[in-house]
Each structure stands twice: as C-alpha cells, then as structure tokens.
C-alpha positions in Angstrom: 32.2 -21.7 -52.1 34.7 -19.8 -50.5 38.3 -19.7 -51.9 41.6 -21.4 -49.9 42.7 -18.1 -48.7 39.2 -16.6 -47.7 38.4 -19.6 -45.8 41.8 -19.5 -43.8 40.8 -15.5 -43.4 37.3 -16.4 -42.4 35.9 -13.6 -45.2 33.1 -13.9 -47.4 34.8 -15.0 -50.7 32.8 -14.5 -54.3 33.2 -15.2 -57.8 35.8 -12.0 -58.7 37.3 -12.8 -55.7 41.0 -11.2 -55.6 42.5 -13.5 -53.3 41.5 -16.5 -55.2 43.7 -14.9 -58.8 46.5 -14.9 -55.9 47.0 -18.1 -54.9 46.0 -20.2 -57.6 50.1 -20.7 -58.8 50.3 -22.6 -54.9 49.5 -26.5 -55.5 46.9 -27.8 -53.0 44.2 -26.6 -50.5 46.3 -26.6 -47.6 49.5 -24.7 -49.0 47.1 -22.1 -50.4 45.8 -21.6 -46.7 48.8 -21.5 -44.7 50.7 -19.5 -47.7 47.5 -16.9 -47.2 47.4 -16.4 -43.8 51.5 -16.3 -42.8 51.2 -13.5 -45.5 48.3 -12.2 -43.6 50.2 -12.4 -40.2 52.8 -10.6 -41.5 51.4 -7.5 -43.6 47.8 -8.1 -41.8 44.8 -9.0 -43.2 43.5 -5.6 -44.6 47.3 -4.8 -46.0 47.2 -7.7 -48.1 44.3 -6.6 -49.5 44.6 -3.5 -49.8 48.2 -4.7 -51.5 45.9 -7.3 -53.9 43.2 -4.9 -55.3 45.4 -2.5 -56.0 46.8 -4.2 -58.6 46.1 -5.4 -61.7 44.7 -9.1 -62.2 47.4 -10.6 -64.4 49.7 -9.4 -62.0 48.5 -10.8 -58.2 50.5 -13.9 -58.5 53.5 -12.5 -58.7 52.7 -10.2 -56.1 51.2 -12.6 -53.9 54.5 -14.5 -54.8 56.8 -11.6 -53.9 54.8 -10.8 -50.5 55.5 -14.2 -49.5 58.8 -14.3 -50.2 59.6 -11.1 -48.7 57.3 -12.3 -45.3 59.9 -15.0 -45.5 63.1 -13.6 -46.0 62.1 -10.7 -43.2 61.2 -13.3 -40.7 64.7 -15.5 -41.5 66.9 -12.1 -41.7 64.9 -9.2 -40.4 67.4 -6.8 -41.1 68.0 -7.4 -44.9 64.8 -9.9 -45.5 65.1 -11.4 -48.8 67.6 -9.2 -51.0 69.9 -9.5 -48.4 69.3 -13.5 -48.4 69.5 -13.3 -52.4 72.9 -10.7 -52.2 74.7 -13.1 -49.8 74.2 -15.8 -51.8 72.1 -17.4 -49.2 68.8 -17.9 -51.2 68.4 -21.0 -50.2 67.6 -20.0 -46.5 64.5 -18.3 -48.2 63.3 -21.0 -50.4 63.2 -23.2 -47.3 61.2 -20.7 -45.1 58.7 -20.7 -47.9 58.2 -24.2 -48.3 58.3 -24.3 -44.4 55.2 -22.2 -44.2 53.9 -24.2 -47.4 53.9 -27.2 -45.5 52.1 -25.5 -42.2 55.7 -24.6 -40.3 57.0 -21.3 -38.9 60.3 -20.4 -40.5 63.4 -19.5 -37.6 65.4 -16.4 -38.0 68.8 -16.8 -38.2 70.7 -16.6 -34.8 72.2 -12.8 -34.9 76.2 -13.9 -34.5 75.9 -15.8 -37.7 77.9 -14.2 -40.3 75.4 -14.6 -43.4 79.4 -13.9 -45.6 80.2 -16.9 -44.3 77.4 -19.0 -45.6 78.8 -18.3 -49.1 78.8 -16.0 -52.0 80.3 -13.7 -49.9 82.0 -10.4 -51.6 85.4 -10.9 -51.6 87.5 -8.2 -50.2 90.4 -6.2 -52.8 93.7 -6.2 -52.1 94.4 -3.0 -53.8 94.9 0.3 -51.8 92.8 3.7 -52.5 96.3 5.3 -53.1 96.4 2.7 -56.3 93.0 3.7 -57.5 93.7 7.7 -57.1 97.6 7.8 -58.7 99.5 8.2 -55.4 99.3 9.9 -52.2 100.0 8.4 -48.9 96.9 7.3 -47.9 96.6 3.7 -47.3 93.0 2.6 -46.3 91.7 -0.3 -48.1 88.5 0.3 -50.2 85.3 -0.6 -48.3 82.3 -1.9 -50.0 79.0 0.2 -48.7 76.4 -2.1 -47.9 73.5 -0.4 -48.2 71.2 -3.6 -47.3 72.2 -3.8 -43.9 
C-alpha cells in the first residue's frame, strides 16, 4: 500500500520507500499528504527526491522537517524565508504557516510595507558613535548593523 506522501504524489510507493522514513514524525494521514506535496510544490517533485535519497535514513525527518519549514518561511517572507523569520524574532509567523499547510491551508506572505523589526525582537540600535569605538577622530556616523539576510 502506498505511503501518505506517495499517494498525494500519485508514485508507486514500496516497502524501502524514502518518503515514507520522511514523514512518519507528521501525526495523521491527511497532514502527511498536504505536508508532502506543499513540499513538493515548492522544491518539485523530483527535487524532493532527489533531496530525500541523498541522504541518509536516520536523517530524512529532519530534513523533510527542515524543507518544510524553509517552504514555509520562503512563502511567508520570500526574501529572508525562515532564518530571517527566526532572526527577527518572528518565528511564530513560521510555525503557523506550517501548521496552516498541516491542516490543508496555504500560508499568506507577509504584506511588503510590514516592518518584520517591528513585530519584535528587533536589534536595537547603539547609541555610541564610530569615533568612540576608534579613540577619536571627527567622524560621526553611527555604527550600522550589516544584515546579510536581507
């Protein structure tokens, strides 16, 4: 009988079958299904499994895990995708794409004037000037982060 995932696929599923090891951490028949094929929209079908066999079994349900989220977190913030969900402090906004697409939904990405720094966990900006940090001078241009996730 064919697994969750190679059902939703509409693939012949056996025994060894590496999609099955994937999804088993994902409670219930239905989850499993939408979870595999948003995953498959997103990388496509032969990426995933390319993505699956290539790695070792005891690992595919964390990287079925980490495809998901990171499907998720790209379709919510397609700029930054997940790390820049987790780095803003807005992790949350991923969790609830994945259980969106758990439950059969299609998670929205976040409108583009939204300031994710203001969502919280935002960096806070220092006070001190560059001439502080380098012993004088009379330059005096705040220090700017780099963000390299955007």
């Amino acid at each position: 009988m064919s697994c969750n995932g190679c059902r939703v696929l509409r693939k012949g599923c056996s025994e060894e079958c590496a999609l099955r090891a994937s999804i088993d951490w994902i409670y219930g028949a239905e989850e499993q299904g939408n979870a595999t094929l948003f995953v498959a929209k997103f990388f496509g079908r032969t990426g995933l499994m390319t993505f699956i066999t290539a790695t070792d079994h005891s690992h595919r349900p964390d990287l079925f895990r980490s495809l998901l989220y990171e499907a998720c977190g790209r379709t919510v913030n397609p700029v930054s995708g997940a790390v820049g969900l987790l780095l803003t402090g807005n992790w949350d906004l991923c969790e609830a794409a994945v259980e969106t697409v758990l439950r059969g939904g299609a998670p929205k990405p976040i409108s583009s004037d939204l300031d994710l720094s203001s969502l919280g966990g935002s960096l806070e900006k220092s006070g001190t000037m560059s001439s502080e940090i380098d012993g004088g001078g009379d330059r005096r241009i705040p220090p700017r982060l780099l963000n390299l996730f955007v």
